[in-house]
C-alpha positions as CSV (number, residue, x, y, z in Angstrom):
1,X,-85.3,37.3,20.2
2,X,-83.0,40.0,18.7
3,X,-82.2,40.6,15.8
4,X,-78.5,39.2,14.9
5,X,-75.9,42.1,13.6
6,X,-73.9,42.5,10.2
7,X,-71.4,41.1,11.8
8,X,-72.6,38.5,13.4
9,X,-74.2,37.2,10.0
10,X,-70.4,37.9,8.5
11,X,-68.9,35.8,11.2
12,X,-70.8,32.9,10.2
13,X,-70.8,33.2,7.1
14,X,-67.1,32.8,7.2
15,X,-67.4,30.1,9.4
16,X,-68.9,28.4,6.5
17,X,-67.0,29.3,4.3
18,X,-64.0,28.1,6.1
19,X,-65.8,24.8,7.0
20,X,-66.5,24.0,3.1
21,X,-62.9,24.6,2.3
22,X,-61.7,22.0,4.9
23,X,-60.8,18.5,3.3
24,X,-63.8,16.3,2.8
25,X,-63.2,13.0,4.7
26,X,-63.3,9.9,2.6
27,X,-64.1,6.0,4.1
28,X,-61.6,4.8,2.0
29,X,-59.3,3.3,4.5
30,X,-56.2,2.8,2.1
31,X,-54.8,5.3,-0.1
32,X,-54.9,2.9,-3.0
33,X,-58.1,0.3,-2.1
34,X,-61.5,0.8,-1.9
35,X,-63.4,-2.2,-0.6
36,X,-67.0,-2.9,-0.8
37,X,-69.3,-0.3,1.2
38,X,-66.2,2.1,1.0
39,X,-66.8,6.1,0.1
40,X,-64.9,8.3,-2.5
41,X,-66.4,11.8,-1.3
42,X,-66.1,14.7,-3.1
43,X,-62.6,16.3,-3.5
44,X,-61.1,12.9,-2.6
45,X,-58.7,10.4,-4.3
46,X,-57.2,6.8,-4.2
47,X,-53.4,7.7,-5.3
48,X,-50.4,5.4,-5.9
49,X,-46.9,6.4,-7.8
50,X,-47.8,8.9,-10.0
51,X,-51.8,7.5,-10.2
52,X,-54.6,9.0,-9.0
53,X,-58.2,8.4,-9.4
54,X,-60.1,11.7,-8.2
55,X,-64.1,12.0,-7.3
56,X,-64.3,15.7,-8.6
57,X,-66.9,18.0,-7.0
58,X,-68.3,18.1,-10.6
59,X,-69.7,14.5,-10.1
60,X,-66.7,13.3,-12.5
61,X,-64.9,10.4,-11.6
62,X,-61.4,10.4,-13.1
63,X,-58.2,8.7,-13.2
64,X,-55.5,10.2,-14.0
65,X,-51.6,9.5,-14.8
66,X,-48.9,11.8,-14.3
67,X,-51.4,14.6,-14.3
68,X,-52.9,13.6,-17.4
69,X,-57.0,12.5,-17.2
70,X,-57.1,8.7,-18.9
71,X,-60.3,8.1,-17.7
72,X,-63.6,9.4,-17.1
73,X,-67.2,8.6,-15.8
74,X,-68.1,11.7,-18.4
75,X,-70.7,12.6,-15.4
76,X,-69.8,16.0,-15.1
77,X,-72.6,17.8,-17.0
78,X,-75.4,15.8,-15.1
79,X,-76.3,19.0,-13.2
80,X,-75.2,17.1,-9.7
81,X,-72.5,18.6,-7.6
82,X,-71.0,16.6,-4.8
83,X,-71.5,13.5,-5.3
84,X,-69.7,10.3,-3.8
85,X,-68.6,7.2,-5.3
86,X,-69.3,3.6,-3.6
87,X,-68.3,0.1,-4.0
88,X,-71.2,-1.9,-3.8
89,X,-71.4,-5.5,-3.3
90,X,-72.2,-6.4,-6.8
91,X,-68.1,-4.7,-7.3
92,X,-69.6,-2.2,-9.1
93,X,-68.8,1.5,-8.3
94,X,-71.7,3.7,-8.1
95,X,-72.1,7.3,-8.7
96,X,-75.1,8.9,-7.3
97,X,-77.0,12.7,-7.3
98,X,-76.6,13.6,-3.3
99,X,-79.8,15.4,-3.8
100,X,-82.2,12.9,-5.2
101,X,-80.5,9.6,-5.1
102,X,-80.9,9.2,-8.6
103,X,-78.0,6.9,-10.4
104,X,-75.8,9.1,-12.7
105,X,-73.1,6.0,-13.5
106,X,-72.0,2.3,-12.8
107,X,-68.6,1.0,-13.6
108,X,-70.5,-2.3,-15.5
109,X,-72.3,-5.2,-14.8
110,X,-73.0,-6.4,-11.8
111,X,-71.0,-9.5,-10.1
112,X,-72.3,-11.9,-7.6
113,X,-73.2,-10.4,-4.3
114,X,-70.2,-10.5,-2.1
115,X,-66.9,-8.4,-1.2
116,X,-65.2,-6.8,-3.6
117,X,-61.7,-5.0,-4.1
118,X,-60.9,-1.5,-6.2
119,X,-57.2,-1.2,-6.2
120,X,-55.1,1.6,-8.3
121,X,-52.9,-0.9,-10.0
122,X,-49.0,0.1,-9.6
123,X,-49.7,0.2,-13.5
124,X,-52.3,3.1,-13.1
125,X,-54.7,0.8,-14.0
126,X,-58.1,0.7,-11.7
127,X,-58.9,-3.0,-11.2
128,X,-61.9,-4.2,-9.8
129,X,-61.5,-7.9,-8.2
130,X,-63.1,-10.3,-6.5
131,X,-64.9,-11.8,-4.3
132,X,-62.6,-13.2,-2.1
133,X,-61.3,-16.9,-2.5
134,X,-58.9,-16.8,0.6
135,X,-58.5,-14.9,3.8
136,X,-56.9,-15.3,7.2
137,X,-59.5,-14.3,9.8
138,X,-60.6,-10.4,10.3
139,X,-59.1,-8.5,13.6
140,X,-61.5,-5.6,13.4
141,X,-64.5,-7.1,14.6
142,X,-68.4,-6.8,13.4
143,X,-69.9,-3.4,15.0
144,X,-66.6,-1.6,15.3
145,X,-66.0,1.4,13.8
146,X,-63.5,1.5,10.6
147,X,-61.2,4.1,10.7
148,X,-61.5,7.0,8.2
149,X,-59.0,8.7,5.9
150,X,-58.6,11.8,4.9
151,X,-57.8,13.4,1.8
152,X,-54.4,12.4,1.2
153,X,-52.2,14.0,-1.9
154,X,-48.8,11.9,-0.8
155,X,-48.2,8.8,-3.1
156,X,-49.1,6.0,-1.1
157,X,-46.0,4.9,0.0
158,X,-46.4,1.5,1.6
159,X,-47.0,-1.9,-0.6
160,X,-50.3,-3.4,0.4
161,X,-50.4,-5.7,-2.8
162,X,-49.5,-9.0,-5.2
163,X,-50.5,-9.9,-8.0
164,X,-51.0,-12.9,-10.0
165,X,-47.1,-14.2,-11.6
166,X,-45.3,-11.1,-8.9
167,X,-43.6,-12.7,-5.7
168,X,-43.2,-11.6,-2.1
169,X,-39.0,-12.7,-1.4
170,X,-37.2,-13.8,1.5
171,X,-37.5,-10.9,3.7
172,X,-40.3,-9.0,1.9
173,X,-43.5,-8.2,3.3
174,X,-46.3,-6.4,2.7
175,X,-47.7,-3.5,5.0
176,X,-50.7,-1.2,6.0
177,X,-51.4,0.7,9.0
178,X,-49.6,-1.4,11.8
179,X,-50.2,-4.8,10.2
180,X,-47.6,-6.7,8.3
181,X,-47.5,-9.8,6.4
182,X,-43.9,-11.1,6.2
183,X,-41.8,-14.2,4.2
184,X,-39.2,-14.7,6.7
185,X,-36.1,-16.2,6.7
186,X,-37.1,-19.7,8.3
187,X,-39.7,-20.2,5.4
188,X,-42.7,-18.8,7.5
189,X,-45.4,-16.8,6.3
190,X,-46.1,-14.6,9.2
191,X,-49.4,-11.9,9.5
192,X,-48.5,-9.7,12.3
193,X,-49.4,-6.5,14.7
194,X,-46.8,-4.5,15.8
195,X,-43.6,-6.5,16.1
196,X,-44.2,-9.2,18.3
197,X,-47.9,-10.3,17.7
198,X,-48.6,-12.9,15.5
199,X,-52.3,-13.2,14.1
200,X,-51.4,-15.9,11.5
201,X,-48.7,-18.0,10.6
202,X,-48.0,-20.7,7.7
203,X,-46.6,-23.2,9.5
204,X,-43.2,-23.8,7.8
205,X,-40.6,-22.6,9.6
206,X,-37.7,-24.3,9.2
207,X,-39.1,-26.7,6.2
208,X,-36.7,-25.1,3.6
209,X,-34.7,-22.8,2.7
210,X,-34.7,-18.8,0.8
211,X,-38.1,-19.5,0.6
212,X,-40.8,-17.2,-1.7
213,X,-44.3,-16.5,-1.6
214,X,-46.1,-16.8,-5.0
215,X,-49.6,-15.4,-6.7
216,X,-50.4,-17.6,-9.6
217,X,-53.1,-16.4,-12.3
218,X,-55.8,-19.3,-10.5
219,X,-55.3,-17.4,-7.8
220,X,-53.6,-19.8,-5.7
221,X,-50.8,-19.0,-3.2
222,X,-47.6,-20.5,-3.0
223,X,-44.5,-21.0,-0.8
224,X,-41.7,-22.5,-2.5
225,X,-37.9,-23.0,-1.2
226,X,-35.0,-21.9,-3.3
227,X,-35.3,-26.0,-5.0
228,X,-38.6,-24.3,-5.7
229,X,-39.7,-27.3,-3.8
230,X,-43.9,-27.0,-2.4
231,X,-44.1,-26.3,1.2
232,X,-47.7,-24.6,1.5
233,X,-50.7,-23.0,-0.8
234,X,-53.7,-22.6,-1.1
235,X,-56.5,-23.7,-3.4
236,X,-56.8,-23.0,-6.9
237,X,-59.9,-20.8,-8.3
238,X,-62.9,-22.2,-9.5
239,X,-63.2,-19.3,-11.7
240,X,-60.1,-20.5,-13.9
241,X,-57.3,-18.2,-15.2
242,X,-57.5,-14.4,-14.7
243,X,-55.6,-11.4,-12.5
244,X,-55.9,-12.1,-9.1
245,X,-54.6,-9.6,-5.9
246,X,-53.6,-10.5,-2.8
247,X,-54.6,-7.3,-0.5
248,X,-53.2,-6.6,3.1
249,X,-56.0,-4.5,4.1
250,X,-56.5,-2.1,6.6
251,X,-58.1,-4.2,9.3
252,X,-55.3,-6.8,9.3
253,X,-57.0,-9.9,7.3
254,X,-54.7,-10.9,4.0
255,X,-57.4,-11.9,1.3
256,X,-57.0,-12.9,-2.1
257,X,-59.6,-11.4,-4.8
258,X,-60.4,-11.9,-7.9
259,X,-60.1,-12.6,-11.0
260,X,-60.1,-8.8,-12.2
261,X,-64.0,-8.7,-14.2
262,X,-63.5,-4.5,-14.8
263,X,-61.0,-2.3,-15.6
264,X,-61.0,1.6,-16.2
265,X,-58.1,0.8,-18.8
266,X,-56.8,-2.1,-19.3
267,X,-56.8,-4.6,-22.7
268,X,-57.2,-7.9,-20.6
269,X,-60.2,-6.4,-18.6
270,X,-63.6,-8.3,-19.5
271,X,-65.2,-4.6,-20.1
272,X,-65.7,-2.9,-23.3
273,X,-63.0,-0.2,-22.9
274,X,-64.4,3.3,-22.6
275,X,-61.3,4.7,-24.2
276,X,-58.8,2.7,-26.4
277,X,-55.6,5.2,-25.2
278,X,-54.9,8.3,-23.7
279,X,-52.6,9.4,-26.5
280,X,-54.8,8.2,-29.5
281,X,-58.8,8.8,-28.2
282,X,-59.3,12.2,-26.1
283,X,-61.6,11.6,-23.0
284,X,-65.3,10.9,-23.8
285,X,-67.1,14.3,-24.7
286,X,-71.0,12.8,-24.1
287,X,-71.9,11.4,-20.6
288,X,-72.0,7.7,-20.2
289,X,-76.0,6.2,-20.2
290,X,-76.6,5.5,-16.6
291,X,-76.4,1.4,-15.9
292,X,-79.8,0.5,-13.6
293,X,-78.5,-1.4,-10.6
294,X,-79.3,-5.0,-10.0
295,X,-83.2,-5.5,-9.4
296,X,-82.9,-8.5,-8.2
297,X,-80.6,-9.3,-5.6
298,X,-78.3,-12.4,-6.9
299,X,-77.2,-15.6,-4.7
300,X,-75.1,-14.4,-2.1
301,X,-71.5,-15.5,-2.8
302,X,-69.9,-15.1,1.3
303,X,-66.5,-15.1,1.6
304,X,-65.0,-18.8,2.5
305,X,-66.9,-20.6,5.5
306,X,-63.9,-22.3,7.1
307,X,-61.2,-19.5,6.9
308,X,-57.1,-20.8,7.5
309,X,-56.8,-21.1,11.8
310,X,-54.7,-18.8,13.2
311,X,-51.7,-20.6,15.0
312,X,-50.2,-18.8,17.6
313,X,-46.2,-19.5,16.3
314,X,-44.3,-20.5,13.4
315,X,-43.4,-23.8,14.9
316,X,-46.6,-25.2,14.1
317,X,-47.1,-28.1,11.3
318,X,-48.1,-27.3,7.7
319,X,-51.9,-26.2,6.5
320,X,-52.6,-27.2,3.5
Protein backbone atom coordinates (compact mmCIF):
# COMPACT_ATOMS: atom_id res chain seq x y z
CA UNK A 1 0.00 0.00 0.00
CA UNK A 2 1.44 3.43 -0.79
CA UNK A 3 2.55 5.61 1.09
CA UNK A 4 -0.14 8.69 1.60
CA UNK A 5 1.37 12.28 0.48
CA UNK A 6 1.92 15.71 2.52
CA UNK A 7 -0.99 16.62 1.30
CA UNK A 8 -3.09 14.06 1.66
CA UNK A 9 -2.10 13.89 5.47
CA UNK A 10 -2.89 17.91 5.39
CA UNK A 11 -6.26 17.31 3.90
CA UNK A 12 -7.29 15.24 6.62
CA UNK A 13 -5.97 16.75 9.07
CA UNK A 14 -8.19 19.66 8.25
CA UNK A 15 -10.89 17.58 7.92
CA UNK A 16 -10.49 17.09 11.50
CA UNK A 17 -9.94 19.99 12.40
CA UNK A 18 -13.04 21.33 10.74
CA UNK A 19 -15.14 18.31 12.17
CA UNK A 20 -14.01 19.33 15.94
CA UNK A 21 -15.08 22.82 15.38
CA UNK A 22 -18.70 21.79 14.26
CA UNK A 23 -21.37 22.20 17.15
CA UNK A 24 -21.47 19.23 19.45
CA UNK A 25 -24.99 17.82 19.47
CA UNK A 26 -26.72 17.76 22.84
CA UNK A 27 -29.91 15.15 23.76
CA UNK A 28 -31.42 17.78 25.46
CA UNK A 29 -34.56 18.12 23.59
CA UNK A 30 -35.71 21.64 25.03
CA UNK A 31 -33.64 24.58 25.17
CA UNK A 32 -34.50 25.11 28.85
CA UNK A 33 -35.30 21.13 30.26
CA UNK A 34 -33.30 18.41 30.69
CA UNK A 35 -35.14 15.29 31.69
CA UNK A 36 -33.95 12.20 33.10
CA UNK A 37 -31.34 10.19 30.79
CA UNK A 38 -30.96 13.60 28.90
CA UNK A 39 -27.18 14.78 27.69
CA UNK A 40 -25.42 18.23 28.22
CA UNK A 41 -22.32 17.57 25.81
CA UNK A 42 -19.51 19.56 25.72
CA UNK A 43 -19.80 23.12 24.29
CA UNK A 44 -23.62 22.85 24.94
CA UNK A 45 -26.23 24.90 27.01
CA UNK A 46 -29.87 24.95 28.41
CA UNK A 47 -30.64 28.89 27.87
CA UNK A 48 -33.65 30.93 28.75
CA UNK A 49 -34.01 34.98 28.87
CA UNK A 50 -30.82 36.05 29.65
CA UNK A 51 -29.81 32.41 31.53
CA UNK A 52 -27.71 29.96 30.47
CA UNK A 53 -26.25 26.98 32.10
CA UNK A 54 -23.13 25.91 29.83
CA UNK A 55 -21.23 22.24 30.01
CA UNK A 56 -17.73 23.92 29.23
CA UNK A 57 -15.11 21.69 27.46
CA UNK A 58 -13.08 22.26 30.62
CA UNK A 59 -15.46 19.77 32.43
CA UNK A 60 -17.08 22.92 34.29
CA UNK A 61 -20.53 23.09 34.58
CA UNK A 62 -21.85 26.72 34.90
CA UNK A 63 -24.74 28.90 35.02
CA UNK A 64 -24.60 31.99 34.21
CA UNK A 65 -26.79 35.38 34.22
CA UNK A 66 -26.49 38.03 31.90
CA UNK A 67 -22.94 36.84 31.08
CA UNK A 68 -22.00 36.73 34.55
CA UNK A 69 -20.91 32.92 35.98
CA UNK A 70 -23.26 32.46 39.36
CA UNK A 71 -22.54 29.02 39.53
CA UNK A 72 -20.14 26.45 39.27
CA UNK A 73 -19.45 22.60 39.51
CA UNK A 74 -15.63 23.97 40.24
CA UNK A 75 -14.67 20.75 38.05
CA UNK A 76 -12.45 22.45 35.80
CA UNK A 77 -9.02 21.59 37.17
CA UNK A 78 -9.88 17.77 37.35
CA UNK A 79 -7.60 17.12 34.40
CA UNK A 80 -10.83 15.80 32.27
CA UNK A 81 -11.71 17.53 29.06
CA UNK A 82 -15.03 16.82 27.38
CA UNK A 83 -17.02 15.72 29.47
CA UNK A 84 -20.97 15.48 29.54
CA UNK A 85 -23.50 16.11 32.06
CA UNK A 86 -26.58 13.68 32.67
CA UNK A 87 -29.69 13.54 34.53
CA UNK A 88 -29.96 10.40 36.11
CA UNK A 89 -32.89 8.84 37.68
CA UNK A 90 -32.02 9.60 41.17
CA UNK A 91 -32.49 13.69 39.70
CA UNK A 92 -29.16 14.05 40.22
CA UNK A 93 -26.93 15.58 37.48
CA UNK A 94 -23.76 13.73 36.88
CA UNK A 95 -20.54 14.82 35.63
CA UNK A 96 -18.23 12.18 34.44
CA UNK A 97 -14.23 11.77 33.02
CA UNK A 98 -15.06 10.57 29.18
CA UNK A 99 -11.91 8.73 29.46
CA UNK A 100 -12.20 6.60 32.53
CA UNK A 101 -15.73 6.88 33.70
CA UNK A 102 -14.65 8.12 36.83
CA UNK A 103 -17.26 10.57 38.81
CA UNK A 104 -15.86 14.21 38.96
CA UNK A 105 -19.41 15.83 40.50
CA UNK A 106 -23.12 15.23 41.55
CA UNK A 107 -25.56 18.04 41.95
CA UNK A 108 -26.62 16.28 45.75
CA UNK A 109 -28.27 13.53 47.17
CA UNK A 110 -29.91 11.22 45.42
CA UNK A 111 -33.94 11.08 45.12
CA UNK A 112 -36.09 8.15 44.73
CA UNK A 113 -35.58 6.30 41.43
CA UNK A 114 -37.87 7.73 38.97
CA UNK A 115 -38.20 10.70 36.24
CA UNK A 116 -36.86 13.75 37.00
CA UNK A 117 -37.04 17.39 35.53
CA UNK A 118 -33.91 20.17 35.28
CA UNK A 119 -35.54 23.38 34.17
CA UNK A 120 -33.62 26.89 33.86
CA UNK A 121 -36.05 28.74 36.01
CA UNK A 122 -37.39 32.15 34.06
CA UNK A 123 -35.56 33.38 37.43
CA UNK A 124 -32.10 31.94 36.33
CA UNK A 125 -32.43 29.61 38.81
CA UNK A 126 -31.67 25.73 37.88
CA UNK A 127 -34.33 23.66 39.60
CA UNK A 128 -34.32 20.18 39.84
CA UNK A 129 -38.00 18.58 40.37
CA UNK A 130 -39.70 15.73 40.62
CA UNK A 131 -40.83 12.74 40.09
CA UNK A 132 -43.84 13.17 38.35
CA UNK A 133 -47.25 13.33 40.24
CA UNK A 134 -49.43 13.89 37.05
CA UNK A 135 -49.24 13.33 33.39
CA UNK A 136 -51.50 13.01 30.40
CA UNK A 137 -50.35 9.87 28.40
CA UNK A 138 -46.94 9.99 26.26
CA UNK A 139 -47.26 10.28 22.21
CA UNK A 140 -43.67 9.33 21.49
CA UNK A 141 -43.78 5.79 22.08
CA UNK A 142 -41.22 3.28 23.92
CA UNK A 143 -38.29 2.35 21.25
CA UNK A 144 -38.60 5.47 19.19
CA UNK A 145 -36.02 7.63 18.80
CA UNK A 146 -36.05 11.17 20.65
CA UNK A 147 -35.15 13.89 18.62
CA UNK A 148 -31.85 15.71 19.25
CA UNK A 149 -30.89 19.36 19.57
CA UNK A 150 -28.31 21.14 18.76
CA UNK A 151 -26.32 23.74 20.21
CA UNK A 152 -28.67 26.55 20.33
CA UNK A 153 -27.41 30.28 21.46
CA UNK A 154 -31.08 31.90 20.76
CA UNK A 155 -33.12 32.50 24.12
CA UNK A 156 -35.55 29.99 24.19
CA UNK A 157 -38.33 31.69 23.05
CA UNK A 158 -41.40 29.53 23.58
CA UNK A 159 -43.07 29.00 27.29
CA UNK A 160 -43.00 25.29 28.09
CA UNK A 161 -43.62 25.98 31.98
CA UNK A 162 -45.89 26.80 35.30
CA UNK A 163 -45.11 26.96 38.31
CA UNK A 164 -46.61 26.56 41.71
CA UNK A 165 -49.04 30.11 42.63
CA UNK A 166 -48.36 31.34 38.42
CA UNK A 167 -51.59 30.73 36.18
CA UNK A 168 -52.17 29.83 32.52
CA UNK A 169 -55.33 32.63 31.45
CA UNK A 170 -58.16 32.42 29.19
CA UNK A 171 -56.44 32.09 25.98
CA UNK A 172 -52.93 31.21 27.17
CA UNK A 173 -51.19 28.14 26.48
CA UNK A 174 -48.15 26.64 26.70
CA UNK A 175 -45.91 25.31 23.76
CA UNK A 176 -42.95 23.09 22.47
CA UNK A 177 -42.16 21.76 19.18
CA UNK A 178 -45.64 21.24 17.55
CA UNK A 179 -47.50 20.44 20.75
CA UNK A 180 -49.68 22.85 22.62
CA UNK A 181 -51.48 22.84 25.75
CA UNK A 182 -54.26 25.50 25.71
CA UNK A 183 -57.11 27.21 28.34
CA UNK A 184 -59.67 28.04 25.92
CA UNK A 185 -62.37 30.16 25.86
CA UNK A 186 -65.21 27.48 26.65
CA UNK A 187 -63.28 26.50 29.94
CA UNK A 188 -61.42 23.48 28.29
CA UNK A 189 -58.12 22.46 28.87
CA UNK A 190 -57.00 21.19 25.60
CA UNK A 191 -53.39 19.24 24.84
CA UNK A 192 -53.01 19.39 21.17
CA UNK A 193 -50.79 18.47 17.74
CA UNK A 194 -50.87 20.79 15.18
CA UNK A 195 -54.23 22.64 15.16
CA UNK A 196 -56.78 20.27 14.89
CA UNK A 197 -55.66 17.13 16.91
CA UNK A 198 -56.60 16.75 20.25
CA UNK A 199 -54.55 14.29 22.47
CA UNK A 200 -56.25 15.36 25.72
CA UNK A 201 -58.90 17.34 26.83
CA UNK A 202 -60.42 18.44 30.48
CA UNK A 203 -63.75 17.91 29.92
CA UNK A 204 -65.34 21.36 30.75
CA UNK A 205 -66.26 23.06 28.03
CA UNK A 206 -68.91 25.14 28.48
CA UNK A 207 -69.08 24.56 32.47
CA UNK A 208 -68.14 28.30 33.19
CA UNK A 209 -66.90 31.07 32.15
CA UNK A 210 -63.15 33.25 31.70
CA UNK A 211 -61.90 30.26 33.06
CA UNK A 212 -57.92 29.84 34.45
CA UNK A 213 -55.69 27.07 34.98
CA UNK A 214 -53.91 27.06 38.33
CA UNK A 215 -50.45 25.46 39.93
CA UNK A 216 -50.74 25.36 43.62
CA UNK A 217 -47.52 24.79 45.93
CA UNK A 218 -49.14 20.81 46.57
CA UNK A 219 -48.81 20.58 43.34
CA UNK A 220 -52.27 20.24 42.39
CA UNK A 221 -53.91 21.69 39.14
CA UNK A 222 -56.80 23.75 39.02
CA UNK A 223 -59.43 25.18 36.61
CA UNK A 224 -61.44 27.78 38.08
CA UNK A 225 -64.18 30.16 36.34
CA UNK A 226 -64.02 33.85 36.70
CA UNK A 227 -66.55 33.18 40.22
CA UNK A 228 -63.35 31.25 40.82
CA UNK A 229 -65.80 28.53 41.06
CA UNK A 230 -63.98 24.54 40.92
CA UNK A 231 -64.54 22.90 37.66
CA UNK A 232 -61.59 20.29 37.45
CA UNK A 233 -57.98 19.32 39.28
CA UNK A 234 -56.06 17.12 40.10
CA UNK A 235 -54.79 15.55 43.28
CA UNK A 236 -52.81 17.09 45.81
CA UNK A 237 -49.02 15.89 46.66
CA UNK A 238 -48.30 13.54 49.09
CA UNK A 239 -45.07 15.15 49.50
CA UNK A 240 -46.77 18.40 51.17
CA UNK A 241 -45.90 22.04 50.24
CA UNK A 242 -42.92 22.90 47.92
CA UNK A 243 -42.22 24.34 44.14
CA UNK A 244 -43.83 22.32 41.75
CA UNK A 245 -43.58 22.75 37.55
CA UNK A 246 -45.87 21.82 35.26
CA UNK A 247 -43.67 20.94 31.96
CA UNK A 248 -45.02 20.65 28.25
CA UNK A 249 -42.34 18.51 27.10
CA UNK A 250 -40.96 17.71 23.95
CA UNK A 251 -42.78 14.48 23.27
CA UNK A 252 -46.30 16.01 23.88
CA UNK A 253 -47.22 14.54 27.56
CA UNK A 254 -48.00 17.65 30.09
CA UNK A 255 -46.52 16.31 33.57
CA UNK A 256 -46.37 17.98 36.79
CA UNK A 257 -42.93 17.47 38.90
CA UNK A 258 -41.88 18.14 41.86
CA UNK A 259 -41.47 19.53 44.68
CA UNK A 260 -38.05 21.28 43.66
CA UNK A 261 -35.38 19.04 46.33
CA UNK A 262 -32.09 21.03 44.49
CA UNK A 263 -31.32 24.19 43.36
CA UNK A 264 -27.96 25.67 41.84
CA UNK A 265 -29.08 29.02 43.62
CA UNK A 266 -31.95 29.46 45.17
CA UNK A 267 -32.67 30.23 49.26
CA UNK A 268 -35.85 27.92 49.35
CA UNK A 269 -33.89 24.90 47.78
CA UNK A 270 -33.39 21.91 50.32
CA UNK A 271 -29.47 22.06 49.27
CA UNK A 272 -26.79 23.64 51.19
CA UNK A 273 -26.10 26.56 48.72
CA UNK A 274 -22.71 26.34 47.05
CA UNK A 275 -22.53 30.11 46.89
CA UNK A 276 -24.61 32.61 49.00
CA UNK A 277 -24.64 35.44 46.01
CA UNK A 278 -23.04 36.34 42.98
CA UNK A 279 -22.28 39.91 44.05
CA UNK A 280 -21.15 39.05 47.65
CA UNK A 281 -19.13 35.32 47.32
CA UNK A 282 -16.92 35.00 43.97
CA UNK A 283 -17.32 31.49 42.43
CA UNK A 284 -15.80 28.59 44.31
CA UNK A 285 -11.89 28.48 43.82
CA UNK A 286 -11.36 24.60 45.14
CA UNK A 287 -13.20 21.72 43.19
CA UNK A 288 -16.29 20.37 44.86
CA UNK A 289 -15.46 16.55 46.60
CA UNK A 290 -17.01 14.18 44.15
CA UNK A 291 -20.56 12.70 45.73
CA UNK A 292 -20.44 8.58 45.12
CA UNK A 293 -23.60 7.62 43.39
CA UNK A 294 -26.28 5.56 44.87
CA UNK A 295 -24.89 1.89 45.70
CA UNK A 296 -27.89 0.68 46.17
CA UNK A 297 -30.59 1.08 43.84
CA UNK A 298 -33.75 2.68 45.93
CA UNK A 299 -37.62 1.49 45.48
CA UNK A 300 -38.59 2.47 42.20
CA UNK A 301 -40.97 5.45 42.45
CA UNK A 302 -42.92 5.00 38.52
CA UNK A 303 -44.67 7.68 37.37
CA UNK A 304 -48.73 7.36 38.16
CA UNK A 305 -50.22 3.76 37.06
CA UNK A 306 -53.67 5.03 35.89
CA UNK A 307 -52.65 8.22 33.84
CA UNK A 308 -55.86 10.92 33.03
CA UNK A 309 -57.75 9.14 29.60
CA UNK A 310 -57.54 10.95 26.71
CA UNK A 311 -61.01 12.04 25.39
CA UNK A 312 -61.28 12.65 22.01
CA UNK A 313 -63.36 16.37 22.36
CA UNK A 314 -64.02 18.88 24.69
CA UNK A 315 -67.65 17.93 25.01
CA UNK A 316 -66.96 15.20 27.17
CA UNK A 317 -68.00 15.14 31.17
CA UNK A 318 -65.61 16.32 33.89
CA UNK A 319 -62.46 13.98 35.28
CA UNK A 320 -61.88 14.49 38.43
Amino acid sequence: MGIPSACCLLLSFLSLVLLLLLPTPSTANDNNILLTGDVLRPDCQLSFLDASLTMRSDCDLVLYAQSDPVFSSSTYDEGAFNCSAVLNQYGQIVISNPLTGRVLWVSGDPGPQGKYAAVLKPDGNLGIYGPPIWSTLPVVTEGQDNPVGEVNSVKAPLKNTLFSTEILEEKGELTTRDYTLAMDDSCSLNLQRGSEQYLWVSGTAGLGAHCFLRLNRLGQLTIKDDRYKTLWSTAPSSQGEGEYVLILQYNGQAAVYGPMFWAADAEDADVTRISSSPKSQPMPSQPMSPQPMPSQPMSPQPMPSQPMSPQPMPSMTMNF
